[in-house]
N, C-alpha and C positions, 0 to 999 in steps of 0.2 A: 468562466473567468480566465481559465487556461486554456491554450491552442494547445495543438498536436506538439508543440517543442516547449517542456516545461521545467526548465529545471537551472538551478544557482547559477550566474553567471562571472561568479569574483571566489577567488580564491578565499576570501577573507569571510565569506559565507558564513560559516559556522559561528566561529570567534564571534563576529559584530552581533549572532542571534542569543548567545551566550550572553551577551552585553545588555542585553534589552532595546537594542536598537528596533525589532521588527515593532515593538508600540512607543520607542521613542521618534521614529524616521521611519511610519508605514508607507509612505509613498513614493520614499525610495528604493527600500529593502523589499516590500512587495515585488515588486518588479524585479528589481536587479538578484532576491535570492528567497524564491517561490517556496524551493523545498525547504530550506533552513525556518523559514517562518510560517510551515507548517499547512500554505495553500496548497501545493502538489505534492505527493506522495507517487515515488517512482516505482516502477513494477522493479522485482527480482524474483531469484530464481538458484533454486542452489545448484554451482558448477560443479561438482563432483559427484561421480557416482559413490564412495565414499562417505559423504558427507552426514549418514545418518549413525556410519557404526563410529566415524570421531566423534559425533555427538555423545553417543551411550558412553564413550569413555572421556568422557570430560572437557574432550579438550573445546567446548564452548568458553569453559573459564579458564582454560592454563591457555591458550594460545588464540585470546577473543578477538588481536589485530588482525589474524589471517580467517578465521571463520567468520566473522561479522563479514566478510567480504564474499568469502568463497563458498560459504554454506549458511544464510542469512535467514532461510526458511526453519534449517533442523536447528537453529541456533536462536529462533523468538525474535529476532529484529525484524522479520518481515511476516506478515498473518493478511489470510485472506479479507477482503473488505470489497464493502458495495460501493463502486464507482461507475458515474456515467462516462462513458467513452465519447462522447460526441457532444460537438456544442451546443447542438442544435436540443437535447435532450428537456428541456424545462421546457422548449413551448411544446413539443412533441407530446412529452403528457399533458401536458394545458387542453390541446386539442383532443384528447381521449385516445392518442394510439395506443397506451400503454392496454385501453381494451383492444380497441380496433385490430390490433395488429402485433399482438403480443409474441407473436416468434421471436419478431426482429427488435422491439422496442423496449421489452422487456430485458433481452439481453443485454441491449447496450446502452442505456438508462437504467438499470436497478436501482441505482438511489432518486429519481425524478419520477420515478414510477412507484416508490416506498415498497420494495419487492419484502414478502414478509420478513424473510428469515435477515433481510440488512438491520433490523430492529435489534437483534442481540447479534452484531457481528455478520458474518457471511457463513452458512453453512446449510444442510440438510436437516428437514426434519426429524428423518428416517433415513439412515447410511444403508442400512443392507436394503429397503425398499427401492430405494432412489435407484442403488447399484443394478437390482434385477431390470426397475422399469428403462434404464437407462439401455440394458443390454437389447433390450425389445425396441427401442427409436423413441421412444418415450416424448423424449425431449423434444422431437421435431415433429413428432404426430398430435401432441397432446401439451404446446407449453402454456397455456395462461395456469395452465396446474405445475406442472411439474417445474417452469420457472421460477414459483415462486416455492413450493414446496421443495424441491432440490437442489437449488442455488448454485452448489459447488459440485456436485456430478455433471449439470448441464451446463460451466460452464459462466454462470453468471460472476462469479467471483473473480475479482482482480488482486493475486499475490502482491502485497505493496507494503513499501518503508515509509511506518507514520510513527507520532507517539501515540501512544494509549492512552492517557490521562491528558485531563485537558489543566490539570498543574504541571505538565513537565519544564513549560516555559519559568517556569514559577523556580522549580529547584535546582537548575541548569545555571539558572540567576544566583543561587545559593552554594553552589558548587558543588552539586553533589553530584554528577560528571565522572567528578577526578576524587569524590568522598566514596562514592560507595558506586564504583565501575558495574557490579556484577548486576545489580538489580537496574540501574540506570540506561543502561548501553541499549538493552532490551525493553525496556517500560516506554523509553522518550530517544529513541534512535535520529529520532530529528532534533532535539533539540540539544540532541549531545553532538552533534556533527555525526553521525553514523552514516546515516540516506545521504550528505554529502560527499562522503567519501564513498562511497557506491556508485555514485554517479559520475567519480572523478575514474574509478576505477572500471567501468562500464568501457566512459568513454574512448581511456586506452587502449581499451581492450582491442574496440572497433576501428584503432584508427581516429580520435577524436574528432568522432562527427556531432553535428550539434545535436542531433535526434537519438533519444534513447529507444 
């Protein structure tokens, strides 16, 4: 449903998802603000090498303007998840590459291919297993296993800004946002404006290009 360029295009994003605009006006908000309404989920990535001992010391909650930005991984608004990479990815498994051809199809299809471990999130069955078979090529000798059994050592897991609950649309409408920040910011990062402002904050970064 999304191309390689996905993400809100109106400053107003957030605010109008807040509103209930994306199921009162889905054929315009779709389009015009993807991530605010919950269709795309942008990748991040914490920019500090820092960012895991400001975590241990709080400052997720005393100072969550600047880390929701700059360290979004060690701070819970961003978790690894099974995402297909390519558009092409649903007939791809249709036609069986997901067996066929599982180096390539499985890695960039996890979710069109139902890679196991995206059932509970993105992750490993076996962290220290994963980590030794990984050190050995594992991944690239041997994936229709270890793709789907190792997920996040080999790779399959894309780090991204979504909500977690599929009521976050629900309480954002309620205000709980701007009621209860601490647990909100984290839970429903899109539908509080979070993943927006990440993407406004990306695209600065870069030079506002359109491509994240």
């Amino acid at each position: 449903m999304c191309s390689l360029v996905c993400s809100d295009r109106d400053e107003s994003c957030s605010a109008w998802a807040k509103d209930g605009e994306c199921t009162k006006s889905p054929d315009y908000m779709l389009k015009e603000c993807p991530t605010s309404c919950g269709l795309c989920a942008p990748k991040c990535a914490d920019l500090h090498v820092d960012c895991n001992h400001w975590g241990k010391e709080g400052q997720c909650a005393d100072n969550a303007g600047f880390m929701n930005l700059h360290c979004p991984v060690t701070c819970g608004v961003c978790k690894g998840a099974c995402k297909d990479v390519h558009d092409d990815c649903p007939g791809w498994a249709k036609e069986g590459e997901c067996v066929s051809n599982p180096g390539h199809t499985l890695k960039a299809c996890p979710f069109s291919c139902g890679v196991t471990t995206c059932k509970t999130g993105c992750a490993d069955k076996n962290t220290t297993a994963c980590a030794i078979w990984a050190l050995e090529d594992e991944c690239m000798k041997n994936p229709a296993m270890m793709l789907q059994d190792c997920a996040e050592t080999c790779g399959v897991c894309s780090t991204v800004c979504e909500d977690k609950s599929k009521d976050c649309a629900q309480w954002a409408a309620d205000g709980q946002c701007e009621s209860n920040p601490d647990g909100m910011l984290t839970t429903c990062p899109q539908a509080c404006g979070v993943c927006h402002e990440l993407e406004k904050f990306y695209r600065g970064a870069i030079g506002d290009k359109d491509e994240l």
